[in-house]
Backbone bond lengths (Angstrom), bond angles and torsions (degrees), N, CA, C in turn:
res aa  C-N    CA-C-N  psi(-1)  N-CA   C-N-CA  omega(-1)  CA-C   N-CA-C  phi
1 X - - - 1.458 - - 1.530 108.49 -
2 X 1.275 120.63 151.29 1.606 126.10 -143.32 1.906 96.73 -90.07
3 X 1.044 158.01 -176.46 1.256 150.89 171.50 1.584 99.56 -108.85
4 X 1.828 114.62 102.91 1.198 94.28 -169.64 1.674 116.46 -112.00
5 X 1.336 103.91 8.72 1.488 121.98 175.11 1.930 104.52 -15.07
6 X 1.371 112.06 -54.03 1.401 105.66 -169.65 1.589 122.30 -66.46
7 X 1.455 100.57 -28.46 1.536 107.33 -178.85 1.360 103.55 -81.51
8 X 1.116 137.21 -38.32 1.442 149.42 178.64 1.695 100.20 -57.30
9 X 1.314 130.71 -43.41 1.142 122.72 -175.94 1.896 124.93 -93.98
10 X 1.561 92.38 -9.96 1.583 107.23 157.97 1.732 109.08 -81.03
11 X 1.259 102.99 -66.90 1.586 99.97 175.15 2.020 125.39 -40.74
12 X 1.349 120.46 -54.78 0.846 121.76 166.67 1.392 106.43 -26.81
13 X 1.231 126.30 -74.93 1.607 136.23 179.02 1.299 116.06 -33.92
14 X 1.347 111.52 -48.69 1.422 108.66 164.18 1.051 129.31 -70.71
15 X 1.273 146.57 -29.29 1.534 147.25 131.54 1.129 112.44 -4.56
16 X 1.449 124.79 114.24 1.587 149.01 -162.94 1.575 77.70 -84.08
17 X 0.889 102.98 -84.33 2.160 111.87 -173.40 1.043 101.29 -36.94
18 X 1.584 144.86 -70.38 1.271 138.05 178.37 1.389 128.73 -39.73
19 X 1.254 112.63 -33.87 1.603 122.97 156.21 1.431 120.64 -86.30
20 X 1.157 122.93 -12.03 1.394 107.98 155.88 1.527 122.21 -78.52
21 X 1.052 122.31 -35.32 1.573 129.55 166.67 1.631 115.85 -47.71
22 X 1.431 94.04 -45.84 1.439 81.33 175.28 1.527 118.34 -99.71
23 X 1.087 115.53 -12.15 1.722 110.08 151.90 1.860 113.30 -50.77
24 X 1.256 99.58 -48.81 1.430 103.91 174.26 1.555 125.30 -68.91
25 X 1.696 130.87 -13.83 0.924 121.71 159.61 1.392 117.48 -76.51
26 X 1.261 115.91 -42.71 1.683 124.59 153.81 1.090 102.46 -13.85
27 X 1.186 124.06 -86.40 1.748 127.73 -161.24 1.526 112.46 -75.59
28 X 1.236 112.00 -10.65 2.051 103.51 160.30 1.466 94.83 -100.94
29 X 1.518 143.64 -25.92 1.435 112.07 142.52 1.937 139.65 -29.20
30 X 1.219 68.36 -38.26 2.046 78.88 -154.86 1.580 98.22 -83.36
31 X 1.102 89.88 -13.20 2.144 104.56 -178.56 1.385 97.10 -79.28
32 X 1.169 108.12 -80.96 1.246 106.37 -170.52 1.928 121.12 -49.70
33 X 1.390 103.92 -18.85 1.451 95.34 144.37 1.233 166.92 -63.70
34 X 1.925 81.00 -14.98 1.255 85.76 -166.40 1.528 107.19 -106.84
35 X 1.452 111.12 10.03 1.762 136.30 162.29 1.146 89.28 -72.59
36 X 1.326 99.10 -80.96 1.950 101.85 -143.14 1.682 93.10 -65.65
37 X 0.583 135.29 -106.31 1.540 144.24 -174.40 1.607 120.39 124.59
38 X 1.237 104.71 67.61 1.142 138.71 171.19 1.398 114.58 -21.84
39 X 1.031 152.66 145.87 1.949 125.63 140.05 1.655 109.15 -54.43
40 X 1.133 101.52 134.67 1.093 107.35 177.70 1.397 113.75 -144.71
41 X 1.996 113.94 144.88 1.807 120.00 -172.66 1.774 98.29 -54.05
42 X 1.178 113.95 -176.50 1.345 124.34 159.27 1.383 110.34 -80.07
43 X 1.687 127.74 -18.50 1.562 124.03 -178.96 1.824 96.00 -88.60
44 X 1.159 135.56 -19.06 1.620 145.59 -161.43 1.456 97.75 -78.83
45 X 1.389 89.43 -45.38 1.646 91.70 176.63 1.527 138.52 -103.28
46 X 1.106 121.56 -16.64 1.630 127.23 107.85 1.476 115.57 6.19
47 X 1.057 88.72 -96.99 2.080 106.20 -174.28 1.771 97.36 -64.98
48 X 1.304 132.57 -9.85 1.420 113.33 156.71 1.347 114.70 -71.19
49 X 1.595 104.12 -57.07 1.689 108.26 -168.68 1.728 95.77 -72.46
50 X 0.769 130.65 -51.14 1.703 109.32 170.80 1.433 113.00 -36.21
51 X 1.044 124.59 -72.39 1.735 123.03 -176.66 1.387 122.93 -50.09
52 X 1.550 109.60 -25.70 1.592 122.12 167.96 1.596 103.16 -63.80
53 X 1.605 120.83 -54.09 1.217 133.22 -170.83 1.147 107.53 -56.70
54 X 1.223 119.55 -54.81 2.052 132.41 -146.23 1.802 93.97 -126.71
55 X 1.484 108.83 64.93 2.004 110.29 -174.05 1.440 99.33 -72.28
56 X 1.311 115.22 134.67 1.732 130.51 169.59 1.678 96.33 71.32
57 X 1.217 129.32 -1.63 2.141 98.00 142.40 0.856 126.36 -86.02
58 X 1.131 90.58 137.73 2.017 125.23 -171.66 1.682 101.55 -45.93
59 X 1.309 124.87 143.13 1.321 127.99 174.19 2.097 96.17 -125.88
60 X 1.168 107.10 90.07 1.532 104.98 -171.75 1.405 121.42 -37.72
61 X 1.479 110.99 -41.94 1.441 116.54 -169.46 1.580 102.23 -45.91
62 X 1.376 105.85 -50.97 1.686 116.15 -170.88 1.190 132.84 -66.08
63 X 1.878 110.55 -21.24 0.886 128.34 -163.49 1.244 96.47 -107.84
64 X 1.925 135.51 6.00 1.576 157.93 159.79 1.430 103.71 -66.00
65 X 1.591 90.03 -61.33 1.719 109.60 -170.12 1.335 94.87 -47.55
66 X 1.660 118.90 -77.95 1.288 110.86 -160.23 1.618 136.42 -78.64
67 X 1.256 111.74 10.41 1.281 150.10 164.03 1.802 96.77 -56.95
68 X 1.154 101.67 -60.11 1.656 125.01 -152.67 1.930 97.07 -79.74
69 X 1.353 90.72 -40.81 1.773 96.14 -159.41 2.173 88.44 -55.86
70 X 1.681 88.25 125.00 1.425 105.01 163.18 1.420 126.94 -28.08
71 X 1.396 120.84 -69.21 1.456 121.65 166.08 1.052 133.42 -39.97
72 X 1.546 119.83 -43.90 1.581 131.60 155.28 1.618 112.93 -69.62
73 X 0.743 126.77 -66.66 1.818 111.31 174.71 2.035 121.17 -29.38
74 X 1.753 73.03 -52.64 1.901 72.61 178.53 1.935 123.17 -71.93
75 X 1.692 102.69 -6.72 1.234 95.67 173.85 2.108 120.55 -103.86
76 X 1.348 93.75 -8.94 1.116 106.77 135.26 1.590 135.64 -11.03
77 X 1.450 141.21 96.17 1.197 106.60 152.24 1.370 110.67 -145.18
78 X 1.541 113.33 164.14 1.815 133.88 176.03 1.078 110.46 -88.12
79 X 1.488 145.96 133.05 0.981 129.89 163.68 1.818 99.28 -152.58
80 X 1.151 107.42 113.89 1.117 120.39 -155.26 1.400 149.17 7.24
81 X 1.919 67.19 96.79 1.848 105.90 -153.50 1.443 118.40 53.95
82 X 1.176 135.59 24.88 1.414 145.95 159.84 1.256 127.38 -93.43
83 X 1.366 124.57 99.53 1.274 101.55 164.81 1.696 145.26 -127.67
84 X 1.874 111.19 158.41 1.157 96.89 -156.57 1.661 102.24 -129.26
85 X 1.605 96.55 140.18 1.842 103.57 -171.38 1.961 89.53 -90.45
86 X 1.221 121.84 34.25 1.565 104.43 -160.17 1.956 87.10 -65.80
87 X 1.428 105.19 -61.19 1.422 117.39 -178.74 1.822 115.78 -40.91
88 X 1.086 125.84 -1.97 1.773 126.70 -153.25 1.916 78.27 -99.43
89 X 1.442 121.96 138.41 1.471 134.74 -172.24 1.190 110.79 -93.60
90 X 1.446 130.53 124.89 1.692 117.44 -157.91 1.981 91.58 -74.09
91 X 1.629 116.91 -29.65 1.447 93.86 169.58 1.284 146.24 -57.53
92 X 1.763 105.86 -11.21 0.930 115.02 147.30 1.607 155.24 -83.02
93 X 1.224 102.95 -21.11 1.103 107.25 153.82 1.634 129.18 -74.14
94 X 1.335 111.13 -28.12 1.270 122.65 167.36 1.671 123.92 -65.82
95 X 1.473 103.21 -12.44 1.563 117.45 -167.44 1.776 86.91 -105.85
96 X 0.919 129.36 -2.26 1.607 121.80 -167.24 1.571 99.33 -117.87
97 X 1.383 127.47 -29.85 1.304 148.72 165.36 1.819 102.18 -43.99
98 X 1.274 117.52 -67.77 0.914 142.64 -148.63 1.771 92.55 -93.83
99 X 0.946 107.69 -64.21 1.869 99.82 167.99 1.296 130.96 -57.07
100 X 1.546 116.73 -4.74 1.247 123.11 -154.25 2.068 91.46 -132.11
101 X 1.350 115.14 -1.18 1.581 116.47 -148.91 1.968 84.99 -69.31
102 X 1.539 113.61 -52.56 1.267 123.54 -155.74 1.539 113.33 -57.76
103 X 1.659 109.14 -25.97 1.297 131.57 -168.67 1.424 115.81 -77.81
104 X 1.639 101.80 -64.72 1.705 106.16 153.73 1.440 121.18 -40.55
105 X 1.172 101.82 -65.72 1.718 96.95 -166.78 1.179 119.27 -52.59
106 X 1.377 120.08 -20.30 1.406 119.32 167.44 1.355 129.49 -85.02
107 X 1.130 101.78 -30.93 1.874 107.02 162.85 1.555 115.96 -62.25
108 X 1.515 121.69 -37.06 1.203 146.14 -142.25 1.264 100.40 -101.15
109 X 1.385 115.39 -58.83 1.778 126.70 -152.49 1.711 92.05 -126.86
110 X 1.199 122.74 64.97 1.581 110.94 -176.26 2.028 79.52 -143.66
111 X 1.288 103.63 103.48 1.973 119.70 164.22 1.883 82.47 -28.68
112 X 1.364 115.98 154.77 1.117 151.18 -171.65 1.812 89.22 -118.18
């Protein structure tokens, strides 16, 4: 069987559903921030009040990350030339959201 990790992690991206999920963990991220109230950079919080502002657009960087994160790739699958995130665990994507929030926001939300 062919090693298809790379197509699996382009396709994912293309997945309309797969990017809405993780637009949508975004915004029960950015919620739950805005309870608890974390410490947070000046770019962390940025990319909260953006995601509060702009709910379910895609932020690519994140939607790279979780593309990439192991658990989601392997539930992933192609099957002739189709592909479907039905199998990908919203705790996982929600756990990659949240591991990945400090990383984005700084690539993303950091003044030039």
């Amino acid at each position: 069987m062919p090693d298809l990790a790379l197509l699996k992690y382009a396709r994912a991206r293309d997945d309309s559903t797969f990017g809405l999920r993780v637009s949508a963990a975004l915004m029960v991220e950015a919620l739950y921030r805005v309870e608890a109230k974390p410490a947070m950079s000046v770019e962390a919080k940025a990319m909260m009040n953006w995601v509060l502002d702009n709910p379910l657009q895609p932020i690519e960087l994140m939607n790279a990350f979780a593309a990439t994160h192991q658990p989601i790739s392997d539930a992933v699958t192609i099957t002739d030339g189709a592909v479907s995130t039905a199998g990908v665990h919203d705790s996982d994507i929600t756990y990659i959201v949240g591991a990945k929030w400090d990383a984005v926001a700084t690539k993303r939300f950091t003044a030039a």
